[in-house]
VEXSE-354530 format. One record per atom (N, C-alpha, C, CB): residue in one letter; x, y, z. Coordinates in steps of 0.1 Angstrom, whole numbers, padded with zeros to 4 digits, always signed. Glycine has a CB too. Layout:
N
AXYZ...
***
This chain:
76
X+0389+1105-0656X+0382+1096-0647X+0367+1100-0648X+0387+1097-0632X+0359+1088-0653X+0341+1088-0656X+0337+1089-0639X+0334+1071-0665X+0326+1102-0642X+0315+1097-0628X+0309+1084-0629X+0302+1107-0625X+0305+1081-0642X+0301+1071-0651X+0308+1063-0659X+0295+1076-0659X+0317+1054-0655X+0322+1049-0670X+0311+1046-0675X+0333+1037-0671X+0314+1047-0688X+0305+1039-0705X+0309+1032-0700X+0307+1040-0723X+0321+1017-0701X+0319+1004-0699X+0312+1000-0689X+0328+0997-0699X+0305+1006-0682X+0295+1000-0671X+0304+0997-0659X+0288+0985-0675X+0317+0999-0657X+0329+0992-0645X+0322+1003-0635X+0351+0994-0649X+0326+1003-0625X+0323+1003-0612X+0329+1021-0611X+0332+0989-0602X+0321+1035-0612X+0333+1042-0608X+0343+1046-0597X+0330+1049-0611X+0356+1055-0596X+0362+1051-0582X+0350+1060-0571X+0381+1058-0580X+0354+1056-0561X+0344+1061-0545X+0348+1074-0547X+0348+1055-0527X+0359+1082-0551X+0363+1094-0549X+0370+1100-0563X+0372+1093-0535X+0360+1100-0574X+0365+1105-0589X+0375+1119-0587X+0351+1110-0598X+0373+1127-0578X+0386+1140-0583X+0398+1135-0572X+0379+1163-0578X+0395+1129-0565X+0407+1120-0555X+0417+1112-0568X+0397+1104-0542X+0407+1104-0574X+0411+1098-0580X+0420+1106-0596X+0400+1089-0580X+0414+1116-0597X+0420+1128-0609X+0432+1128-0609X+0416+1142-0608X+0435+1136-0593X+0444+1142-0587X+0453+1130-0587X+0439+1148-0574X+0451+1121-0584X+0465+1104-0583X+0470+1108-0596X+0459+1082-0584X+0461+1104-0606X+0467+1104-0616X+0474+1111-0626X+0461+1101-0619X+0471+1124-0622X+0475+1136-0631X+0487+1143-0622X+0460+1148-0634X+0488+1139-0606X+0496+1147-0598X+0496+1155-0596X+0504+1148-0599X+0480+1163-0595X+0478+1177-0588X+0476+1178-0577X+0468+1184-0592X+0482+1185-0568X+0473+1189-0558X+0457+1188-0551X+0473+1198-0560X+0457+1196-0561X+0438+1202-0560X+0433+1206-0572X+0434+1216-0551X+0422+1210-0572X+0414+1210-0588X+0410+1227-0589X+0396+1197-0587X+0419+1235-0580X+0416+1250-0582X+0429+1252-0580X+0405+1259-0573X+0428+1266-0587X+0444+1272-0584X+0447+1284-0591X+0455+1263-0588X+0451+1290-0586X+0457+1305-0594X+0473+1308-0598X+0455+1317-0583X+0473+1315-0607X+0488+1318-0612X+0487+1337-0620X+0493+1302-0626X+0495+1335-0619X+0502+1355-0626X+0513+1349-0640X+0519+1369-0606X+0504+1359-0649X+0508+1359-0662X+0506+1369-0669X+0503+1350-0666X+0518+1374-0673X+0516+1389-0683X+0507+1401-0671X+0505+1384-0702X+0511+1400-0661X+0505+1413-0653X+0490+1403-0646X+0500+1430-0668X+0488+1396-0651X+0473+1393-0648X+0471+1386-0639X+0465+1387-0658X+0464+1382-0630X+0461+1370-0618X+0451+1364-0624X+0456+1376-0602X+0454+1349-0627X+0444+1341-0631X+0441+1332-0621X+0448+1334-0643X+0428+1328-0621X+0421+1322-0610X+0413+1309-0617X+0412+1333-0603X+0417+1295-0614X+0411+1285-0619X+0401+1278-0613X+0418+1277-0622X+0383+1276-0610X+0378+1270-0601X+0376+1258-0607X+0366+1276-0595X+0372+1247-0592X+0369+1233-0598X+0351+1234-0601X+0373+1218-0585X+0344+1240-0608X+0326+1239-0601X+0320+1230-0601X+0317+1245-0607X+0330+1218-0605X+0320+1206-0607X+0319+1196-0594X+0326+1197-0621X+0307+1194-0589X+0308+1186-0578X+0296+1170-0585X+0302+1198-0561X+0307+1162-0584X+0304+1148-0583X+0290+1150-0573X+0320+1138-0574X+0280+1138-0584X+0267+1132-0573X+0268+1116-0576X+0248+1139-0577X+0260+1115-0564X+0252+1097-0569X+0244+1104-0574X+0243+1084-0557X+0231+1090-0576X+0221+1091-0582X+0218+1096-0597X+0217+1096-0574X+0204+1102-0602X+0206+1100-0616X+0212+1113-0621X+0193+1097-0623X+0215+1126-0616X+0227+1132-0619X+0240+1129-0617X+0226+1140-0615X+0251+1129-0625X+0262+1126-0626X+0269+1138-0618X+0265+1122-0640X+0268+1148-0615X+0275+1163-0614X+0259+1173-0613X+0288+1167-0631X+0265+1185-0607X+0264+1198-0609X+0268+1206-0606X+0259+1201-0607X+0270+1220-0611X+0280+1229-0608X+0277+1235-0595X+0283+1237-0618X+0290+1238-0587X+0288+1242-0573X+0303+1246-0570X+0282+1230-0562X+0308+1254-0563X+0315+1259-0556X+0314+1258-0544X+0316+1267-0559X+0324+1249-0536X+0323+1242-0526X+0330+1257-0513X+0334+1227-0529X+0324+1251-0504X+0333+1261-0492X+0347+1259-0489X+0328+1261-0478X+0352+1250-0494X+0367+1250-0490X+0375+1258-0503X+0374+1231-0487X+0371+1257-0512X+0372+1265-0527X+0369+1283-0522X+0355+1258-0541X+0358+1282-0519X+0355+1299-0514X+0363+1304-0504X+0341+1301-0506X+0369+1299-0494X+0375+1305-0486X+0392+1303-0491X+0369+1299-0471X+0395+1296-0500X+0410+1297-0506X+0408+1305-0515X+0416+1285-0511X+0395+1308-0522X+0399+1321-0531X+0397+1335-0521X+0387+1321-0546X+0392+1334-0511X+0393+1346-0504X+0409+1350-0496X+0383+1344-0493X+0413+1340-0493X+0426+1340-0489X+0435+1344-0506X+0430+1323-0482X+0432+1340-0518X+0444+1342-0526X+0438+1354-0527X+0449+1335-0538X+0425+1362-0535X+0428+1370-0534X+0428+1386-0526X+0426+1368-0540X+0430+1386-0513X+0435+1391-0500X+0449+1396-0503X+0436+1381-0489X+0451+1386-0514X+0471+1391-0512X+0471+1396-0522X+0486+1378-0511X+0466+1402-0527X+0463+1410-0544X+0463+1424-0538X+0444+1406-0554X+0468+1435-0543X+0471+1447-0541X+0456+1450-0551X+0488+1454-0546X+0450+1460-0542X+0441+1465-0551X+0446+1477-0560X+0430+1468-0543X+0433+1477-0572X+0436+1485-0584X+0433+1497-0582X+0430+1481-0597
***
């Protein structure tokens, strides 16, 4: 899903809303355990108007779910 489409169409009001329909995720962050490891996925990209399309940011609802996942992590 374009912040921009190239064909000039209209993009949706809510591009990672719109991600998420289509692909059937949840959410655009997420963690998983693999081979011993805790992998941790962020979304950084936050959707703008105007003449930036995006910039990277880590949102507070993102910050405080990775504080919560990793809380449940035994330390090393």
């Amino acid at each position: 899903v374009a912040a921009r489409p190239e064909d000039g169409s209209a993009p949706a009001a809510d591009t990672k809303a719109e991600f998420r329909r289509r692909t059937g995720v949840a959410r655009t962050y997420y963690s998983f355990d693999a081979a011993g490891v805790h992998v941790v996925v962020l979304d950084p990209i936050e959707v703008l108007a105007g003449d930036r399309p995006y910039r990277g940011f880590v949102g507070p609802d993102q910050l405080a779910w990775l504080t919560s996942d990793l809380a449940t992590l035994d330390p090393l």
